[in-house]
TIGU-812132 format. One record per residue (C-alpha): residue number from 1; residue in one letter; x, y, z. Coordinates in steps of 0.1 Angstrom, whole numbers. Layout:
N
+-----+------+-------+-------+-------+
|  nr | rest |    px |    py |    pz |
+-----+------+-------+-------+-------+
| NUM |    a |     X |     Y |     Z |
...
+-----+------+-------+-------+-------+
// end
This chain:
232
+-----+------+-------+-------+-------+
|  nr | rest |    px |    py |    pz |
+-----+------+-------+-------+-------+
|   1 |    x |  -717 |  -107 |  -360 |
|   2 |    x |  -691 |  -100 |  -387 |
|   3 |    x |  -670 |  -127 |  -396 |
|   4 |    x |  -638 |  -135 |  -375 |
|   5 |    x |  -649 |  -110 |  -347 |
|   6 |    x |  -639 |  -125 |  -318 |
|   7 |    x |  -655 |  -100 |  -294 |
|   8 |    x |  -683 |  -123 |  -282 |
|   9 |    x |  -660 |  -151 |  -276 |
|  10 |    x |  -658 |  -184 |  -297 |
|  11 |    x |  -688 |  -203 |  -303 |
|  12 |    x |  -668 |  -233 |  -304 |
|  13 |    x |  -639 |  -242 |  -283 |
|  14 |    x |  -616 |  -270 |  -274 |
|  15 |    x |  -592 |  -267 |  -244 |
|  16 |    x |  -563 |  -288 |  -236 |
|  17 |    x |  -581 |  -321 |  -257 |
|  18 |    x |  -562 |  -355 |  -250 |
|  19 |    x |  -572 |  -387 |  -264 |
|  20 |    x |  -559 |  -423 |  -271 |
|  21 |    x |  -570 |  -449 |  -291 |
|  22 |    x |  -559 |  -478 |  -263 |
|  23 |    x |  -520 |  -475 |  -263 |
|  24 |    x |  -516 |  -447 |  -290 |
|  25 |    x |  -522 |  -410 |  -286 |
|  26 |    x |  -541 |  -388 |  -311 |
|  27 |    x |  -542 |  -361 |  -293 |
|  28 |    x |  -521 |  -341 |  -266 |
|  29 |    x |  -536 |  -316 |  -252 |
|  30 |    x |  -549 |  -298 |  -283 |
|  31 |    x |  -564 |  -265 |  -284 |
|  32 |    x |  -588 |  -244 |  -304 |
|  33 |    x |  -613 |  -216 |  -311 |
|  34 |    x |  -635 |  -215 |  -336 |
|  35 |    x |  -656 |  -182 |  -337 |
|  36 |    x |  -693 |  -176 |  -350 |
|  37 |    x |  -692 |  -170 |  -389 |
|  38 |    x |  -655 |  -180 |  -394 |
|  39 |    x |  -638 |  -206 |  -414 |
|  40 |    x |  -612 |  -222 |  -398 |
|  41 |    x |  -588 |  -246 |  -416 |
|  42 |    x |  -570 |  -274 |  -392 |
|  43 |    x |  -540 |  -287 |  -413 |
|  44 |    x |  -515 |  -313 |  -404 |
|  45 |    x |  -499 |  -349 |  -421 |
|  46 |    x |  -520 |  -380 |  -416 |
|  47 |    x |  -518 |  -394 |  -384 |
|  48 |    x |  -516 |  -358 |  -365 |
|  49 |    x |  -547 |  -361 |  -352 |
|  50 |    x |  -572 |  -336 |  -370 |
|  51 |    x |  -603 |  -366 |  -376 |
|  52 |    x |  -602 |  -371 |  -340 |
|  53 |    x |  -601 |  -333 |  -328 |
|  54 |    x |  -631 |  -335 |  -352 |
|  55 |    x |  -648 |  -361 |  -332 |
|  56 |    x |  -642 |  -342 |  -302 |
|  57 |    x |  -651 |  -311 |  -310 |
|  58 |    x |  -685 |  -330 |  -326 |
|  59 |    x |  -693 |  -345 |  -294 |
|  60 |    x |  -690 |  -376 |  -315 |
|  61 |    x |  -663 |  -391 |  -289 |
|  62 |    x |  -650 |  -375 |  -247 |
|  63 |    x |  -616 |  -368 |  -252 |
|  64 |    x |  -600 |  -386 |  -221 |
|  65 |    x |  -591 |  -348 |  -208 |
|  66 |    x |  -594 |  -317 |  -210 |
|  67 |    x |  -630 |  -299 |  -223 |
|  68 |    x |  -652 |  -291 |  -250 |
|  69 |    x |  -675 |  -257 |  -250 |
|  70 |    x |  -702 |  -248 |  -275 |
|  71 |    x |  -721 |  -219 |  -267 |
|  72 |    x |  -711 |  -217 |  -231 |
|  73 |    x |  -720 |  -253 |  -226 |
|  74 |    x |  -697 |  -279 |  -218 |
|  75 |    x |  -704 |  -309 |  -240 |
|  76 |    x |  -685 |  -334 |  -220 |
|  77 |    x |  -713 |  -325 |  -192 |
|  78 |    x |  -746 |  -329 |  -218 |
|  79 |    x |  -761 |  -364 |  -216 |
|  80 |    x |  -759 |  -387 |  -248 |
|  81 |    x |  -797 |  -381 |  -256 |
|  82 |    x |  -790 |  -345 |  -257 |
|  83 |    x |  -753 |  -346 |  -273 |
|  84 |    x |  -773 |  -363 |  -301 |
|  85 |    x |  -801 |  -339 |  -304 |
|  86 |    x |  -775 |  -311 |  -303 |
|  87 |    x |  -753 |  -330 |  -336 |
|  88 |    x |  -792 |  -331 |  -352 |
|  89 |    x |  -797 |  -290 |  -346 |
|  90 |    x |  -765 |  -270 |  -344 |
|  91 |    x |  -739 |  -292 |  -361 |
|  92 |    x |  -735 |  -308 |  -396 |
|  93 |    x |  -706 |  -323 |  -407 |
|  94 |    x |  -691 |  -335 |  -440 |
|  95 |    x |  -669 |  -362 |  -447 |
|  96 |    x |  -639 |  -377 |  -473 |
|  97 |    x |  -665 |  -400 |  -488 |
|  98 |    x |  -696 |  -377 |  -484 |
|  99 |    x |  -713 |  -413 |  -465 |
| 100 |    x |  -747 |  -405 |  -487 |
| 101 |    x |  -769 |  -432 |  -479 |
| 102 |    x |  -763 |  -454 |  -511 |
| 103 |    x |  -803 |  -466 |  -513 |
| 104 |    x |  -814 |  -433 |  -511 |
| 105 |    x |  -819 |  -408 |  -541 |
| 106 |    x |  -801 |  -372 |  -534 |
| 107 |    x |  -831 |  -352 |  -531 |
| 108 |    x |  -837 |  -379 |  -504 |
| 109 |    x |  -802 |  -380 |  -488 |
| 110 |    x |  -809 |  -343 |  -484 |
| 111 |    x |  -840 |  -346 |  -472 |
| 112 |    x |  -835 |  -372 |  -446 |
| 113 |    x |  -819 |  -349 |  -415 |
| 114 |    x |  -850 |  -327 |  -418 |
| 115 |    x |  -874 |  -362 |  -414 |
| 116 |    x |  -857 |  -371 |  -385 |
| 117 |    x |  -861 |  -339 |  -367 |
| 118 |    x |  -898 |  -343 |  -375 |
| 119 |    x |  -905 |  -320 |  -408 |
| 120 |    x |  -930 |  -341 |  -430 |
| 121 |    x |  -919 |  -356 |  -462 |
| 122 |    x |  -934 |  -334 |  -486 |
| 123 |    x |  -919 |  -299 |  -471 |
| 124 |    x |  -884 |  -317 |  -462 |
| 125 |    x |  -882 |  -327 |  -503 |
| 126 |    x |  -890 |  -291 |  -512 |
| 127 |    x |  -866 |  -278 |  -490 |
| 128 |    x |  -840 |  -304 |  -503 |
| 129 |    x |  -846 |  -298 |  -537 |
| 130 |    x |  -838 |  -262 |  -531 |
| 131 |    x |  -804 |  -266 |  -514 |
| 132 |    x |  -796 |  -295 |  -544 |
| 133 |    x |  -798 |  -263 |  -563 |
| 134 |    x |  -781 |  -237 |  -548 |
| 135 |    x |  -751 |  -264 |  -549 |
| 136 |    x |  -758 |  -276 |  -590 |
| 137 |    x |  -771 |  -303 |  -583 |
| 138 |    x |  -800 |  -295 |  -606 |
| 139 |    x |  -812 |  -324 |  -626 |
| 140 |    x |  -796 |  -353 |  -606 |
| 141 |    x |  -822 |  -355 |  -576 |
| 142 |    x |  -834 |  -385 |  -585 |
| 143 |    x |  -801 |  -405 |  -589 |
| 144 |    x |  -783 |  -425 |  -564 |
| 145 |    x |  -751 |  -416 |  -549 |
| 146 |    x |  -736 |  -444 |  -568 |
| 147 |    x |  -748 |  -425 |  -602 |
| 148 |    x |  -733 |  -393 |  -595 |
| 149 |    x |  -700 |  -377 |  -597 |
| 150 |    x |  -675 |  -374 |  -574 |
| 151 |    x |  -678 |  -339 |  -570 |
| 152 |    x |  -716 |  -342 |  -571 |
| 153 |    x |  -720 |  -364 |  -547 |
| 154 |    x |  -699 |  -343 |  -521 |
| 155 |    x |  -718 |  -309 |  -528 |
| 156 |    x |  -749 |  -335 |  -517 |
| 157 |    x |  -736 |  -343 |  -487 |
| 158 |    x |  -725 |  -304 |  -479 |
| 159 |    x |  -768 |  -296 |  -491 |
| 160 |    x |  -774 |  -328 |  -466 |
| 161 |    x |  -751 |  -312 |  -437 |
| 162 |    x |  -765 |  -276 |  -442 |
| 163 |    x |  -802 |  -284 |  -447 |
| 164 |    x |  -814 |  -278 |  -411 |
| 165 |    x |  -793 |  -245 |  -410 |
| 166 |    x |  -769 |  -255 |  -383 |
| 167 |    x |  -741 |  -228 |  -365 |
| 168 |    x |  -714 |  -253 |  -370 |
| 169 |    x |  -700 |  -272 |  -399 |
| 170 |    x |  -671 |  -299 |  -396 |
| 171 |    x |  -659 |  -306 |  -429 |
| 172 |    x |  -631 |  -335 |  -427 |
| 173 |    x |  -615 |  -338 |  -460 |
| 174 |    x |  -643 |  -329 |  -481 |
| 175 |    x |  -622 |  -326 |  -512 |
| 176 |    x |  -594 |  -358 |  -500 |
| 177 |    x |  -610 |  -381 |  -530 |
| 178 |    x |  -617 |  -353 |  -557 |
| 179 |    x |  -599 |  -339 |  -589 |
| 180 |    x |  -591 |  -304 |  -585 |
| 181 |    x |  -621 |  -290 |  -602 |
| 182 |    x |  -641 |  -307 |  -586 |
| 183 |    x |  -627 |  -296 |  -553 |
| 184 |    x |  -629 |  -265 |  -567 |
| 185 |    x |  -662 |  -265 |  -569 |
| 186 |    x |  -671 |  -280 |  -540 |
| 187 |    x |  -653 |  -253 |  -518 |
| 188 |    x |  -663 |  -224 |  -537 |
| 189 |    x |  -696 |  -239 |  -528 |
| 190 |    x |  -691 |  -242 |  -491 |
| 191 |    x |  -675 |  -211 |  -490 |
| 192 |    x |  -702 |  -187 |  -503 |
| 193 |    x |  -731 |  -206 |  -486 |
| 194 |    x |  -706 |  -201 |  -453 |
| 195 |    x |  -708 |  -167 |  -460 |
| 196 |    x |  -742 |  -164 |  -468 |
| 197 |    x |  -756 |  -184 |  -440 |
| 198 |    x |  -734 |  -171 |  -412 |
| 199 |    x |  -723 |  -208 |  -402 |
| 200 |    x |  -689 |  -215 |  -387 |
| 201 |    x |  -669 |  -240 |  -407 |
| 202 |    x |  -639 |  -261 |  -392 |
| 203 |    x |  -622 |  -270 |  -424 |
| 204 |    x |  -602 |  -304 |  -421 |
| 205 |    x |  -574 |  -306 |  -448 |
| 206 |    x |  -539 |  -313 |  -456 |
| 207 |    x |  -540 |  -295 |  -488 |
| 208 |    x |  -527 |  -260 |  -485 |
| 209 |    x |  -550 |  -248 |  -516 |
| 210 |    x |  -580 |  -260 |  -499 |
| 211 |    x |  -565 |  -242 |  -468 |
| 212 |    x |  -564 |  -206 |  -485 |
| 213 |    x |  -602 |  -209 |  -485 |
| 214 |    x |  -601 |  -205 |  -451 |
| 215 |    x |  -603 |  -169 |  -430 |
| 216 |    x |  -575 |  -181 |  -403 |
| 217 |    x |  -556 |  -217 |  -402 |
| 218 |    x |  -541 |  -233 |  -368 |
| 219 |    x |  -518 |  -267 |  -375 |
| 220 |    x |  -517 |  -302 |  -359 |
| 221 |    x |  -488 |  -317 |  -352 |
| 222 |    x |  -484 |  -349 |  -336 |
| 223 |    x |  -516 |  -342 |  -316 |
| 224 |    x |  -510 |  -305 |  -304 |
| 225 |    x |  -513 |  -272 |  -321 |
| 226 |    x |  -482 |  -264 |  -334 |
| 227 |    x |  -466 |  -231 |  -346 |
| 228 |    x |  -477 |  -223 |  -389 |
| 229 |    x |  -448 |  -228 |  -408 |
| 230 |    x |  -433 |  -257 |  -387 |
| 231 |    x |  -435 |  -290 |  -408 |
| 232 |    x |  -460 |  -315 |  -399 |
+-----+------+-------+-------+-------+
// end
């Protein structure tokens, strides 16, 4: 499937997503599409609700209404056990702070998703060391997270959420704590292995230059899509 085509239906979808955290509403009745092979950027100020759509769309929380569907399943109907298996397989996601494990070297960061669906150690290292490189991290395997770079340690968390080749990608902030070049760097890297992979990203940003990166863009405001162009 081409990116953007739409013909098949969205492989991702959020439909009419409420949810509260106790007396305050995140979302009201928010709704998107995100379609195999796209990049969609979700923009909005702090505080619209775009982390929690996240977490819904995840499967990480149940909105309170409305439903979730990923490949013709509803999520909000799958068992935890399998909501979990299905964030392991089909999903990665990316976050501010990257959340590498801080005892863990990046080759074994990397390395750990493919473990804990069962790959042995050697083959999971070889395959980490591989996706280390095709993001530059050549040469840094062996540090911790607290030895590398800003902008290297978030292209190790985007090898870490693409190593097990998943369809989906949620990517909250990934540039939020990084210098421009870095951020640079770290979307043209996620952009191209996007591309070349076929995965669907759902881009998480208030920065309108990290935006651009993106094939279509849909805005939050005050928990519901709102118009482009209407402030935030």
């Amino acid at each position: 499937m081409s990116i953007g085509d739409n013909t098949a239906g969205p492989l991702l979808a959020g439909r009419g997503l409420v949810k509260a955290h106790g007396a305050t509403p995140a979302l009201r009745g928010a709704s998107v599409e995100l379609y195999a092979g796209e990049i969609l950027a979700v923009t909005g100020a702090s505080g619209s609700g775009k982390s929690t759509l996240v977490h819904c769309l995840s499967g990480i929380v149940r909105p309170d209404e409305g439903s979730v569907t990923y490949a013709g399943r509803r999520l909000e109907e799958l068992p935890e056990k399998r909501l979990s298996e299905l964030r392991r397989t089909d999903f990665g996601v990316v976050f501010q702070f990257g959340q590498l494990v801080p005892e863990l070297t990046a080759l074994d960061n990397v390395a750990l998703p493919l473990m804990l669906a069962g790959t042995g150690r050697d083959a999971a290292r070889s395959a980490a060391g591989e996706w280390l490189e095709r993001f530059g991290v050549r040469g840094q395997e062996e540090l911790r997270p607290g030895e590398l770079s800003g902008g290297q340690a978030q292209r190790t968390a985007l090898a870490r959420a693409l190593v097990t080749g998943p369809k989906v990608v949620f990517a909250d902030e990934p540039t939020g704590a990084l210098d421009s070049l870095a951020s640079e760097q770290v979307m043209t890297a996620l952009t191209h292995t996007a591309r070349e992979t076929g995965t669907a990203v759902l881009l998480i940003t208030h920065d309108a230059q990290v935006a651009a990166y993106a094939d279509r863009e849909v805005q939050l405001r005050d928990g519901a899509v709102a118009p482009l162009g209407v402030a935030a």
